[in-house]
Backbone as numpy.savetxt, mean C-alpha at the origin, in Angstrom:
# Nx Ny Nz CAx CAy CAz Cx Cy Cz
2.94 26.71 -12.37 1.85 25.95 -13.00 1.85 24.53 -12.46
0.99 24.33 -12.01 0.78 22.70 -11.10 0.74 21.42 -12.47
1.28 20.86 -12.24 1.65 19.25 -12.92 -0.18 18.54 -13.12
0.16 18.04 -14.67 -0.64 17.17 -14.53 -0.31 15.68 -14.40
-1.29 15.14 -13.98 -0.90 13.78 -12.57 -1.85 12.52 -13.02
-1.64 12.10 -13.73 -2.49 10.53 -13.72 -2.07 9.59 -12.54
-3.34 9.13 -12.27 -3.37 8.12 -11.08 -3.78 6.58 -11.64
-3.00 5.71 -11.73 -3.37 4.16 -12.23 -3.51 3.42 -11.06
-4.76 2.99 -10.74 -5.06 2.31 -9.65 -5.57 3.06 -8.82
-7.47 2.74 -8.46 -8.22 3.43 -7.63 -9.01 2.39 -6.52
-7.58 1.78 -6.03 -8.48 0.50 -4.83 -8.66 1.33 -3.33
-8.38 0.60 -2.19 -8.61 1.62 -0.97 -7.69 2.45 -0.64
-6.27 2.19 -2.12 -5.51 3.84 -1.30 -5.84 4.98 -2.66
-5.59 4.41 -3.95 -5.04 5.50 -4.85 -7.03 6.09 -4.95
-7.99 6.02 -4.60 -9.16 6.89 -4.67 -9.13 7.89 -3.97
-8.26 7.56 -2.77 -8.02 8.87 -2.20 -6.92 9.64 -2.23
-6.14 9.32 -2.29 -4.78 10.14 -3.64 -5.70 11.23 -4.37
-6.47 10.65 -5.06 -6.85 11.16 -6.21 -7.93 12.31 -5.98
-8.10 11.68 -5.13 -9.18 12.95 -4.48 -8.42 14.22 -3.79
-7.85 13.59 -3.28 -7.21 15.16 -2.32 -6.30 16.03 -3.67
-5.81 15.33 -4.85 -5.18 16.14 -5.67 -5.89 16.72 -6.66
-7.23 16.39 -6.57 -8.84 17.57 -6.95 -9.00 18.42 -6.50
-8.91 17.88 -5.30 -8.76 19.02 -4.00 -7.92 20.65 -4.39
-7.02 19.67 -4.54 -5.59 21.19 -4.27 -5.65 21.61 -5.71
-5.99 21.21 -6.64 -6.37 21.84 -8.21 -5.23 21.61 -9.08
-4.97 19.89 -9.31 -4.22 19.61 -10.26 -5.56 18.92 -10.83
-4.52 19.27 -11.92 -5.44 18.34 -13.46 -5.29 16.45 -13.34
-5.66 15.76 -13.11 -6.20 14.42 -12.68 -6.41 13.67 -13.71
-5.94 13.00 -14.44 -6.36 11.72 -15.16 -6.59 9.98 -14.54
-7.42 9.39 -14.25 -6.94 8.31 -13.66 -8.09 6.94 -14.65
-7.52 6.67 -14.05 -7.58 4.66 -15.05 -7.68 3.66 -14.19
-8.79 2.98 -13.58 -9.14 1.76 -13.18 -9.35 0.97 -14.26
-9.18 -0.46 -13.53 -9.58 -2.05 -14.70 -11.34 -1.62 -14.26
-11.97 -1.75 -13.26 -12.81 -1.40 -13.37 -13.39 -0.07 -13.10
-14.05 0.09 -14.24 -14.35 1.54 -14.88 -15.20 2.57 -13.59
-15.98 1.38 -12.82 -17.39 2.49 -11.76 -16.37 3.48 -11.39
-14.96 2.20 -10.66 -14.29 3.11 -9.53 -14.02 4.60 -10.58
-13.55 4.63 -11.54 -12.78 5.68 -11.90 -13.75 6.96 -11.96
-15.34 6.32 -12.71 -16.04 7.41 -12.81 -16.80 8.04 -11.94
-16.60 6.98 -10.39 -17.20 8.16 -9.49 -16.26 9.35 -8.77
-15.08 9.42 -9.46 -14.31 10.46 -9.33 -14.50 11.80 -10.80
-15.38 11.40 -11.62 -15.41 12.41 -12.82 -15.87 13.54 -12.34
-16.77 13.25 -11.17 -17.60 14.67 -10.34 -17.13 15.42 -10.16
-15.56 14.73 -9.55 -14.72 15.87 -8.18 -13.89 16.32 -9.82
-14.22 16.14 -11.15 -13.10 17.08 -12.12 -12.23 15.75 -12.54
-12.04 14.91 -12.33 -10.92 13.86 -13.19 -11.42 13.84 -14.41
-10.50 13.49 -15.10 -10.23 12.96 -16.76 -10.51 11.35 -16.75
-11.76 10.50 -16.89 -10.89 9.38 -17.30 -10.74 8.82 -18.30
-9.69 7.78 -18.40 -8.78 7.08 -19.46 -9.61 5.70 -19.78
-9.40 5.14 -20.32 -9.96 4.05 -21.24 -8.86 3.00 -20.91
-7.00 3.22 -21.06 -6.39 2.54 -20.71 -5.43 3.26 -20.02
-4.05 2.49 -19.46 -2.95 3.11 -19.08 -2.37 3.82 -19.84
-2.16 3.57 -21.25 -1.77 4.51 -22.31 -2.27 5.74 -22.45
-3.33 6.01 -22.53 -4.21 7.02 -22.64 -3.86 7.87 -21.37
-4.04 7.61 -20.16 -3.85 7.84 -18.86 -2.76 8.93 -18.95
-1.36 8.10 -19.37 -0.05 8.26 -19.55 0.13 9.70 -20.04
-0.76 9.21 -21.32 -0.20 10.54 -22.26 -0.42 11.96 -21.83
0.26 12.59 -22.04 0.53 14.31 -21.95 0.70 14.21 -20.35
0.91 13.39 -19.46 1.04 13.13 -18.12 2.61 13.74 -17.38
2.43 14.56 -16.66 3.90 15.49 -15.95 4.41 14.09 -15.04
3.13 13.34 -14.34 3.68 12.86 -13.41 2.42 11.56 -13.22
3.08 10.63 -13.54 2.12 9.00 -13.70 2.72 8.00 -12.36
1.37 8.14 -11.35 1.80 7.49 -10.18 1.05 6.11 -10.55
1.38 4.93 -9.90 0.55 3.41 -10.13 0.42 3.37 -8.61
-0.64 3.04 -7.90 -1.22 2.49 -6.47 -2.12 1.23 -6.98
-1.02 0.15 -7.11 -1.78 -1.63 -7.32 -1.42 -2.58 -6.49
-2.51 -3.46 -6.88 -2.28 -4.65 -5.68 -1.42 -5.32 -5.30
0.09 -5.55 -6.66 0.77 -6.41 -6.59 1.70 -6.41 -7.86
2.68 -6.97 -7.86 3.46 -6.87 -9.13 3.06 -7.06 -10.74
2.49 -8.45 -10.27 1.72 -8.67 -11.27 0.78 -7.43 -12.05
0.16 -6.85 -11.43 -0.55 -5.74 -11.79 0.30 -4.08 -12.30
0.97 -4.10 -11.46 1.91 -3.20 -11.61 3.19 -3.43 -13.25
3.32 -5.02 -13.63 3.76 -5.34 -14.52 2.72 -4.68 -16.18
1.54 -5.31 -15.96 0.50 -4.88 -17.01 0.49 -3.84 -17.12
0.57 -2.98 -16.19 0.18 -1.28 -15.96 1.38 -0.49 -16.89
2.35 -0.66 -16.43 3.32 -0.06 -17.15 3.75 -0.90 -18.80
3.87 -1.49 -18.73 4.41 -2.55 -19.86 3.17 -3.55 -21.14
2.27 -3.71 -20.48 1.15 -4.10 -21.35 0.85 -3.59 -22.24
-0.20 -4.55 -23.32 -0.35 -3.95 -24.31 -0.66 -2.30 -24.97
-1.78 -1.84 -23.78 -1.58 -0.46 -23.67 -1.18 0.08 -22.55
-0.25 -0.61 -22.20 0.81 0.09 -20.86 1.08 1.62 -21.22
0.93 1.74 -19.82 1.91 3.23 -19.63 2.97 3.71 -19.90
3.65 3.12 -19.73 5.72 3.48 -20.48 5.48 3.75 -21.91
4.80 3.12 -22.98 5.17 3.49 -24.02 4.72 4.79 -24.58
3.78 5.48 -23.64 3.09 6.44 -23.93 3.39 7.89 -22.89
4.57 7.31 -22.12 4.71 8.39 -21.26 5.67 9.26 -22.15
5.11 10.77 -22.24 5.61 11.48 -22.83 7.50 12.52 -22.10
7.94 12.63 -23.33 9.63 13.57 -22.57 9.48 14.32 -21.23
10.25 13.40 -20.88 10.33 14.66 -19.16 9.18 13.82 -17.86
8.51 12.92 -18.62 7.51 12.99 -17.41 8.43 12.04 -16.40
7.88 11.85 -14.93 8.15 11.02 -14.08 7.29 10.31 -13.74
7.57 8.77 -13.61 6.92 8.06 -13.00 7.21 7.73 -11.63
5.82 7.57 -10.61 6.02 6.97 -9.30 5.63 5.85 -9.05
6.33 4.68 -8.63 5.59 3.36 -8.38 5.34 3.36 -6.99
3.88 3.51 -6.26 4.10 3.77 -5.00 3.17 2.60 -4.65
3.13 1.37 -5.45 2.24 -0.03 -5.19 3.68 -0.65 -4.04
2.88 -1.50 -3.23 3.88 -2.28 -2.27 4.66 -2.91 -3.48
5.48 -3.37 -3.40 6.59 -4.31 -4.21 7.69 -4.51 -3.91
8.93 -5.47 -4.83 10.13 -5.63 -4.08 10.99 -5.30 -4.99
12.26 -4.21 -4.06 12.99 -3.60 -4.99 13.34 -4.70 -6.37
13.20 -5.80 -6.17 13.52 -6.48 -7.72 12.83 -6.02 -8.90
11.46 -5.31 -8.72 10.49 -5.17 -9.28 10.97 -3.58 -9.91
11.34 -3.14 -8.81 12.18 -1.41 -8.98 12.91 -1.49 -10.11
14.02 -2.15 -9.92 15.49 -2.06 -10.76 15.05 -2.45 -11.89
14.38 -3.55 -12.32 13.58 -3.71 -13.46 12.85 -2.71 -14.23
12.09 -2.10 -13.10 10.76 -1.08 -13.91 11.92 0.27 -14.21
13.05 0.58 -13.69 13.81 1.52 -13.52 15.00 1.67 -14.86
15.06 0.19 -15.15 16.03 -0.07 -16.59 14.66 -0.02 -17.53
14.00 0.14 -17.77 12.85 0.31 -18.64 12.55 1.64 -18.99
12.48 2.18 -17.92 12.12 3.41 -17.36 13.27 4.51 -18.84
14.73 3.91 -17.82 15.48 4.73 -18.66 16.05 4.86 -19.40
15.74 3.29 -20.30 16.12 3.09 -21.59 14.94 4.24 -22.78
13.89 4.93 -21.76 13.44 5.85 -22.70 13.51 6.94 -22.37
14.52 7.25 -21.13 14.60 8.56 -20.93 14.05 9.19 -20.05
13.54 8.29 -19.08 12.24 8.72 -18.20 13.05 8.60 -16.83
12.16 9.29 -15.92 12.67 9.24 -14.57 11.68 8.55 -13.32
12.16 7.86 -12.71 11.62 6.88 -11.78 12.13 7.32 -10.46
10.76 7.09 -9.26 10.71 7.34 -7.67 10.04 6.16 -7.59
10.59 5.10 -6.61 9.77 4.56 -5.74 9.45 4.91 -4.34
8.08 4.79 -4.29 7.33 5.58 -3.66 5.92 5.59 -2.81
6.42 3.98 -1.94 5.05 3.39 -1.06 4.65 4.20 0.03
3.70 3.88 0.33 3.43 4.81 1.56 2.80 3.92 2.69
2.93 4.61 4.10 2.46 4.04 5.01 1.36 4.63 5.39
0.37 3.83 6.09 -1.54 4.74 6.39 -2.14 3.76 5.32
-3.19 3.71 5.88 -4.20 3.17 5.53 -5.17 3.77 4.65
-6.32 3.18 4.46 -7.83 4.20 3.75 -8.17 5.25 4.05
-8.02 5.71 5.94 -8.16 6.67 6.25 -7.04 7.24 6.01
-6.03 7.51 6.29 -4.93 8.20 6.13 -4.85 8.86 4.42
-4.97 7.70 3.55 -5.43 8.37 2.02 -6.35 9.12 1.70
-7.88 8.72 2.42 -8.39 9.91 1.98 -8.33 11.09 3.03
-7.49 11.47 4.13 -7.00 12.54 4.96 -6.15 12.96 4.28
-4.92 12.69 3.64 -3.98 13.47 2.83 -2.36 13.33 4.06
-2.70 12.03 4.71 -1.89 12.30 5.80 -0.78 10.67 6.06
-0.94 10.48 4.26 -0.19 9.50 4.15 1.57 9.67 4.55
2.44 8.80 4.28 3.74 8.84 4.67 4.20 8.11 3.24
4.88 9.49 2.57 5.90 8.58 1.08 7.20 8.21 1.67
7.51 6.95 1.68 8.97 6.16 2.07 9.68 6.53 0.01
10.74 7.40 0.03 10.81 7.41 -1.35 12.91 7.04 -1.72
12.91 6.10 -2.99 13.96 5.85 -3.11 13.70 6.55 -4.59
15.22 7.10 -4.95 15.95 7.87 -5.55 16.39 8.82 -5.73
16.76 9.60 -6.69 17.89 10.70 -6.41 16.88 11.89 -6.00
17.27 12.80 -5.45 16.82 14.19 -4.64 16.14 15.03 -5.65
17.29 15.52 -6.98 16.23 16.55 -7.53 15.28 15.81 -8.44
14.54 14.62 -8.16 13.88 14.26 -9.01 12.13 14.34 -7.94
12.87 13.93 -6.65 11.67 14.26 -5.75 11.57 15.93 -5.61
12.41 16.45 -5.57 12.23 17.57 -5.83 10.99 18.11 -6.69
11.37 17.54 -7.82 10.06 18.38 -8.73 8.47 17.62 -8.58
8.71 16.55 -8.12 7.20 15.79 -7.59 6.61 16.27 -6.55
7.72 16.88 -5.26 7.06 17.03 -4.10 5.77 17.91 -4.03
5.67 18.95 -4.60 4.56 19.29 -4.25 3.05 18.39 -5.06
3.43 17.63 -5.69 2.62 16.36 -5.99 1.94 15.85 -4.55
3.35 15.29 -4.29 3.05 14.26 -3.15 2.61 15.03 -1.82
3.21 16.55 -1.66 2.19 16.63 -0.19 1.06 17.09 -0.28
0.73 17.25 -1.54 -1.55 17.17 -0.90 -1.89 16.24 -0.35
-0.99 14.83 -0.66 -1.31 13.61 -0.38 -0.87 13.69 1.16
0.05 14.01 1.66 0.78 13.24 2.81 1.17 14.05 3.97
1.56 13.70 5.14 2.05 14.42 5.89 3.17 14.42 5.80
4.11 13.26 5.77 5.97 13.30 6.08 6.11 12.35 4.36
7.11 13.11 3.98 7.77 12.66 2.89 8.94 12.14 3.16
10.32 10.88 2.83 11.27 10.41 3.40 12.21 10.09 2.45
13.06 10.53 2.30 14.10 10.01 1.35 14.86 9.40 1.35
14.78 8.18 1.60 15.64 6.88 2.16 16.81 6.33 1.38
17.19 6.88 0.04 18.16 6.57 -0.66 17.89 6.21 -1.85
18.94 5.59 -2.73 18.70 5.12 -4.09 17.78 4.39 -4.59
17.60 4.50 -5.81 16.43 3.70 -6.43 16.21 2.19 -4.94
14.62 1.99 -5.07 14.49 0.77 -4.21 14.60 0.92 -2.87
15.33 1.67 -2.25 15.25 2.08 -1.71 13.93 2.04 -0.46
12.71 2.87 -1.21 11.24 3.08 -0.55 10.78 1.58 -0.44
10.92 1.01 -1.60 10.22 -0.31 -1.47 10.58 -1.37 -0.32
12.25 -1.41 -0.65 12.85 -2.11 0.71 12.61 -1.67 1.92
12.39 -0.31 2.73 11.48 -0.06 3.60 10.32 0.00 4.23
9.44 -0.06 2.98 7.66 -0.80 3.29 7.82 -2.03 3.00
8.68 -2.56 2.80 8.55 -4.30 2.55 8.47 -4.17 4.54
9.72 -3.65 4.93 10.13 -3.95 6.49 8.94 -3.28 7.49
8.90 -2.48 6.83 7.60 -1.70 7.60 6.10 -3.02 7.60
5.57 -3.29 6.75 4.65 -4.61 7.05 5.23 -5.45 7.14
6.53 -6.36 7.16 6.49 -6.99 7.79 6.41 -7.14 9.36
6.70 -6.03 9.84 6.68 -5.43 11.23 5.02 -5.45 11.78
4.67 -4.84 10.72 2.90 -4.66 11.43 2.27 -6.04 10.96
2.68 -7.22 10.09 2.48 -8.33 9.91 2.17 -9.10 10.92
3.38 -9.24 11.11 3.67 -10.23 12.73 2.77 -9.45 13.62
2.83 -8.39 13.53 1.96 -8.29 15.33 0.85 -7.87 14.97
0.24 -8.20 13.73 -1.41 -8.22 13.82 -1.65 -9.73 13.91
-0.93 -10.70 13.41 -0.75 -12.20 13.87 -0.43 -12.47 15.24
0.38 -11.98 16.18 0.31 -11.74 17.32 -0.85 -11.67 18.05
-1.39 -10.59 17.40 -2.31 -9.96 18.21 -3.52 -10.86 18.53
-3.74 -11.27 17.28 -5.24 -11.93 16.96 -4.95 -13.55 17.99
-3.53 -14.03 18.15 -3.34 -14.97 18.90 -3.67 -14.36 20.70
-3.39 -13.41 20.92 -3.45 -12.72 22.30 -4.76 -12.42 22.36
-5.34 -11.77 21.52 -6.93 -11.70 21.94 -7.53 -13.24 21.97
-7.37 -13.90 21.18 -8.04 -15.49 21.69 -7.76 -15.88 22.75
-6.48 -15.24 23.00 -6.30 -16.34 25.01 -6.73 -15.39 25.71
-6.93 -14.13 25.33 -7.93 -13.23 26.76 -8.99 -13.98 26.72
-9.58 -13.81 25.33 -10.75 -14.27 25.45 -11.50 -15.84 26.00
-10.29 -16.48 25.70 -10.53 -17.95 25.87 -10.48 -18.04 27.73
-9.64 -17.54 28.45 -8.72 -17.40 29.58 -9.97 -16.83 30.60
-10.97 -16.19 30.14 -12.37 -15.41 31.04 -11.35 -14.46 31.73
-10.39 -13.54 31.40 -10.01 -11.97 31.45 -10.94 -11.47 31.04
-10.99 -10.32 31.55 -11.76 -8.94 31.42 -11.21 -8.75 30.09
-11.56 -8.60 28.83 -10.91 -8.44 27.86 -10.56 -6.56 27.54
-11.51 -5.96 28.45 -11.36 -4.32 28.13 -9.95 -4.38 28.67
-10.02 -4.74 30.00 -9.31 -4.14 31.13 -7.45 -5.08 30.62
-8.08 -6.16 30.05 -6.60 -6.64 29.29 -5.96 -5.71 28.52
-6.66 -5.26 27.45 -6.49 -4.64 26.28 -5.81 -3.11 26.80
-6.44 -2.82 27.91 -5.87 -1.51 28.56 -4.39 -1.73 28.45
-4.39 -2.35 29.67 -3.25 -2.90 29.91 -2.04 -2.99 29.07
-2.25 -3.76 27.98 -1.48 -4.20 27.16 -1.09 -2.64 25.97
-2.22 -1.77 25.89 -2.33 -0.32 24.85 -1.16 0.45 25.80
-1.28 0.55 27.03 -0.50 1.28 27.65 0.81 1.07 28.23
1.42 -0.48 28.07 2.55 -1.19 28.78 3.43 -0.92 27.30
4.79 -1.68 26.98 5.43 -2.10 26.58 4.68 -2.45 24.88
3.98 -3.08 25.03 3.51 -3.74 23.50 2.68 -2.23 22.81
1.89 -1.80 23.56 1.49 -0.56 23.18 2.00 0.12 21.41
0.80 0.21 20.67 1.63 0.82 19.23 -0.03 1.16 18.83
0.37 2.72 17.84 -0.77 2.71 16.69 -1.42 1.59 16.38
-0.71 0.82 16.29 -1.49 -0.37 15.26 -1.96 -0.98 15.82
-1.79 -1.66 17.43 -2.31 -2.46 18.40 -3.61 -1.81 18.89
-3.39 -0.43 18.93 -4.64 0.14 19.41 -5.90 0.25 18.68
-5.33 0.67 16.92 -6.50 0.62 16.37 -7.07 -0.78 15.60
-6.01 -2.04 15.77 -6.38 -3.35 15.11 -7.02 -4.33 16.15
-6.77 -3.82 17.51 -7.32 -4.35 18.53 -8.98 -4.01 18.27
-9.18 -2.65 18.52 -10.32 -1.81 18.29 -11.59 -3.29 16.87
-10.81 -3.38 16.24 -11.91 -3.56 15.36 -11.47 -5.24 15.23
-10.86 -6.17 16.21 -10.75 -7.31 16.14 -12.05 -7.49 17.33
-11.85 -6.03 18.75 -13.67 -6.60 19.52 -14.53 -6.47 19.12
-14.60 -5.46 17.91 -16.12 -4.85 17.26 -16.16 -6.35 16.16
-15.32 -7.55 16.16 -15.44 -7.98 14.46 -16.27 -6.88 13.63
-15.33 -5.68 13.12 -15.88 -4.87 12.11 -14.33 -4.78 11.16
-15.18 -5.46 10.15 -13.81 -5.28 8.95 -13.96 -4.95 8.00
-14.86 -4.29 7.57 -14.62 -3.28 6.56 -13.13 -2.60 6.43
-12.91 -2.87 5.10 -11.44 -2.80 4.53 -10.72 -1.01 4.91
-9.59 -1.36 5.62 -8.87 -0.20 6.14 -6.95 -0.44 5.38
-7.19 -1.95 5.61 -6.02 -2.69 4.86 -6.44 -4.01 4.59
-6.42 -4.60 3.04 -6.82 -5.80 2.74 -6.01 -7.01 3.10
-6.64 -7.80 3.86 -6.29 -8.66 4.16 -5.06 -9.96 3.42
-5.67 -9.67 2.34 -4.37 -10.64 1.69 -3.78 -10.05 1.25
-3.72 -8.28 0.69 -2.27 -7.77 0.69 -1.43 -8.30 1.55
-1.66 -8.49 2.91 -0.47 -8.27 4.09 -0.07 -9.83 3.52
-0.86 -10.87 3.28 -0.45 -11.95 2.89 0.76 -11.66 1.78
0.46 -11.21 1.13 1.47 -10.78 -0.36 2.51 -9.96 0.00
2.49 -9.14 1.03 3.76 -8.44 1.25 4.49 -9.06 2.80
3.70 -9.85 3.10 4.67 -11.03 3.91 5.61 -12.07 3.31
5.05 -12.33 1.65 5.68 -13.08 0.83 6.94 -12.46 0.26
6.34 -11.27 -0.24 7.56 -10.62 -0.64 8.62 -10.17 0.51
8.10 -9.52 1.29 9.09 -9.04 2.38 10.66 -10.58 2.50
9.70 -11.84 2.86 11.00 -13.08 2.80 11.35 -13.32 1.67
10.74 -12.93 0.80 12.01 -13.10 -0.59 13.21 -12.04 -0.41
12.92 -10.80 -0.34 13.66 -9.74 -0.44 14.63 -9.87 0.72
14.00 -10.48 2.05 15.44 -10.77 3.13 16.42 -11.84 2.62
15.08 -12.71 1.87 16.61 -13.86 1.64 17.46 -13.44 0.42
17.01 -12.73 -0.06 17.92 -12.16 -1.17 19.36 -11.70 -0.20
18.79 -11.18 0.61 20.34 -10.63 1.10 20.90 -11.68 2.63
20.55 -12.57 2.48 20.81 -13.75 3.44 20.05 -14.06 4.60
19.02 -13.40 5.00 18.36 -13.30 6.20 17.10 -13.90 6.16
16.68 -14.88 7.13 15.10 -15.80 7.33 14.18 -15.31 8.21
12.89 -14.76 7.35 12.20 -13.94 8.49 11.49 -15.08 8.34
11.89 -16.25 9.57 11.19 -16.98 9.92 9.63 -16.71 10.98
9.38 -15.22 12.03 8.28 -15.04 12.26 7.30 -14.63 10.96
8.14 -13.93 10.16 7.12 -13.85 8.82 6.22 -15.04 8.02
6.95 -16.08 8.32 6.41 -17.13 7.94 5.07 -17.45 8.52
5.18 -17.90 9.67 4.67 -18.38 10.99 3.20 -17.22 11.02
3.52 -15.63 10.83 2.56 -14.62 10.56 1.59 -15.24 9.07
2.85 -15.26 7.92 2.00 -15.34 6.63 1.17 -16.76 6.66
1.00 -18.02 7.61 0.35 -19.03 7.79 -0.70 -18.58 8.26
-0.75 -17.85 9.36 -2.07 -17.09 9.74 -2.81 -16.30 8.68
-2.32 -15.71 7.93 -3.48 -14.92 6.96 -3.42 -15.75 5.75
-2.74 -17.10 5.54 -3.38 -17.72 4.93 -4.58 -18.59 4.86
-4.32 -18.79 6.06 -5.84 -19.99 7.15 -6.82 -19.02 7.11
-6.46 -17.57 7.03 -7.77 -16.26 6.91 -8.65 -16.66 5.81
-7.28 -16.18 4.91 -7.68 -16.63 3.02 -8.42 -17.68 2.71
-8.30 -18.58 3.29 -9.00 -20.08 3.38 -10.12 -20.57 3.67
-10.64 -18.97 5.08 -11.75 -19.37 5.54 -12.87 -18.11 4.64
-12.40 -17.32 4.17 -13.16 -16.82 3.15 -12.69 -15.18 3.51
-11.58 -14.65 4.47 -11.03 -13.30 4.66 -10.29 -12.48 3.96
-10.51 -12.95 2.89 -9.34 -12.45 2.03 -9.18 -10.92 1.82
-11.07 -11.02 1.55 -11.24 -9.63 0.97 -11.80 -8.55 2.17
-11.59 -8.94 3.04 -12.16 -8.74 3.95 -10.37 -7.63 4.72
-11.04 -6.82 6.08 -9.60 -6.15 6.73 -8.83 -7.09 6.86
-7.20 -6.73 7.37 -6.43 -7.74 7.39 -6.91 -8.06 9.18
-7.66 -7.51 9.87 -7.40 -7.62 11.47 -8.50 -9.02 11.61
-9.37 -9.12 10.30 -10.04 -10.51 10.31 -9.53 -11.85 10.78
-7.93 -11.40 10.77 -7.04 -12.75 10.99 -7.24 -13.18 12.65
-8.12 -12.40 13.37 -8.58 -12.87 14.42 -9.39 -14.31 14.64
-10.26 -14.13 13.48 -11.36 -15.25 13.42 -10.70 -16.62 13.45
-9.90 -16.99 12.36 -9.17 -18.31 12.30 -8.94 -18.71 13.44
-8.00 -17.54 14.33 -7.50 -17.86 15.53 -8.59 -18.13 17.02
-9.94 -17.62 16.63 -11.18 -17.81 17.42 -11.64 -19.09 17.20
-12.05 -19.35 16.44 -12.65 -20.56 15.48 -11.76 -21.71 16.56
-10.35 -21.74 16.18 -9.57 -22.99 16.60 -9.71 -22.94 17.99
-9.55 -21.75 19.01 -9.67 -21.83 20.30 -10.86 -22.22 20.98
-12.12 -21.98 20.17 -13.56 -22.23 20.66 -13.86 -23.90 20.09
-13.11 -23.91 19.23 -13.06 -25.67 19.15 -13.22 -27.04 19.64
């Protein structure tokens, strides 16, 4: 008998979560702050909730996909938070970016009522969510993913079990900070093709097929020549998980000083009005100053 699954948070990843697990014929409850998002999923068969509480209840398995801690704090713990209403046995997944500090916290909460906790971010974008071909980075114990997994692969292609609680989180912290820097990179390298009168195709070749060459170069390049940014990854997330990512290194002694130097760039984004916009917008700032 397939799990029923509330989804809290329907921004550009958890709508498509939610969809593909319509798809495969679980029972669906989900809960946006704002209500449109939730109810243009009532079509495909969802339940929706009024609050996280509601959401929660009679729930096998209560995943959160939010913007940020802050949000992820309200969701579970607020006035009609989710925890107080998650019923015996269920599991929760926190699969919002965050930093294991946020884990160990939500995790002593968790099991001061008995409940069981996966953290559980994923890598892929909008497309990748609504393809079902996301990547769960997941921290904690085995037979607990165990009984979620077939949850999680309608959603995903590769599932990963990286270790104890926190675990997942401390790995997508590293994982954007990685694609951080070199979409800040990048947007600096396309201004000096561009500035420099290179062939900018025949650069870009070049550079897709040498050494620097990556998924991400190919397809953030792609839509830094089209300036087309319609949201694939929001732009000031990467800001927010560049922040967190250097808290969480210096927690354990280490200065991701290019993180810095990256998170200045998508703040000058933020500034010029990119916020809400893709994160590959972080081109413009860097256009703007070179055409100067």
């Amino acid at each position: 008998m397939k799990q029923n699954v509330a989804i809290l948070g329907l921004g550009t990843m958890g709508a498509g979560m939610a969809k593909n697990l319509l798809t495969a014929g679980f029972a669906v409850t989900v809960y946006n702050r704002t209500q449109s998002k939730a109810e243009a999923l009532a079509a495909s068969g969802a339940r929706i909730a009024h609050s996280p509480a509601e959401a929660a209840h009679d729930a096998d398995v209560i995943i959160t996909m939010l913007s940020d801690e802050n949000a992820c704090r309200a969701m579970w713990t607020g006035q009609e938070g989710a925890l107080a209403q998650a019923g015996p046995g269920a599991i929760l997944i926190e699969s919002s970016t965050v930093t294991p500090g946020w884990i160990a916290e939500l995790a002593a909460l968790a099991t001061a009522r008995g409940l069981r906790l996966l953290d559980a971010p994923v890598t892929g974008s909008r497309l990748q969510a609504e393809a079902g071909e996301l990547t769960f980075l997941v921290g904690g114990d085995a037979p607990t993913l165990e009984l979620v997994r077939p949850v999680l692969a309608v959603m995903s292609k590769q599932i990963v079990r990286l270790g104890p609680i926190g675990s997942g989180a401390r790995m997508k912290l590293i994982n954007n900070f990685l694609c951080g820097v070199q979409v800040a990179s990048l947007a600096e390298g396309m201004a000096w093709i561009e500035r420099s009168g290179l062939d900018r195709d025949q650069a870009l070749q070049v550079l897709k097929a040498g050494a620097p060459g990556s998924p991400l170069l190919g397809a953030i390049s792609a839509r830094m020549v089209e300036a087309k940014y319609d949201v694939n990854f929001l732009l000031s997330l990467m800001d927010k998980d560049l922040r967190y990512a250097s808290a969480d290194a210096a927690s354990l002694g280490i200065d991701l000083e290019t993180a810095k130097i990256a998170e200045r760039r998508f703040r000058e984004a933020m500034d010029a009005g990119y916020g809400e916009k893709d994160m590959s917008a972080v081109a413009e700032v860097v256009r703007r100053k070179t055409s100067a």
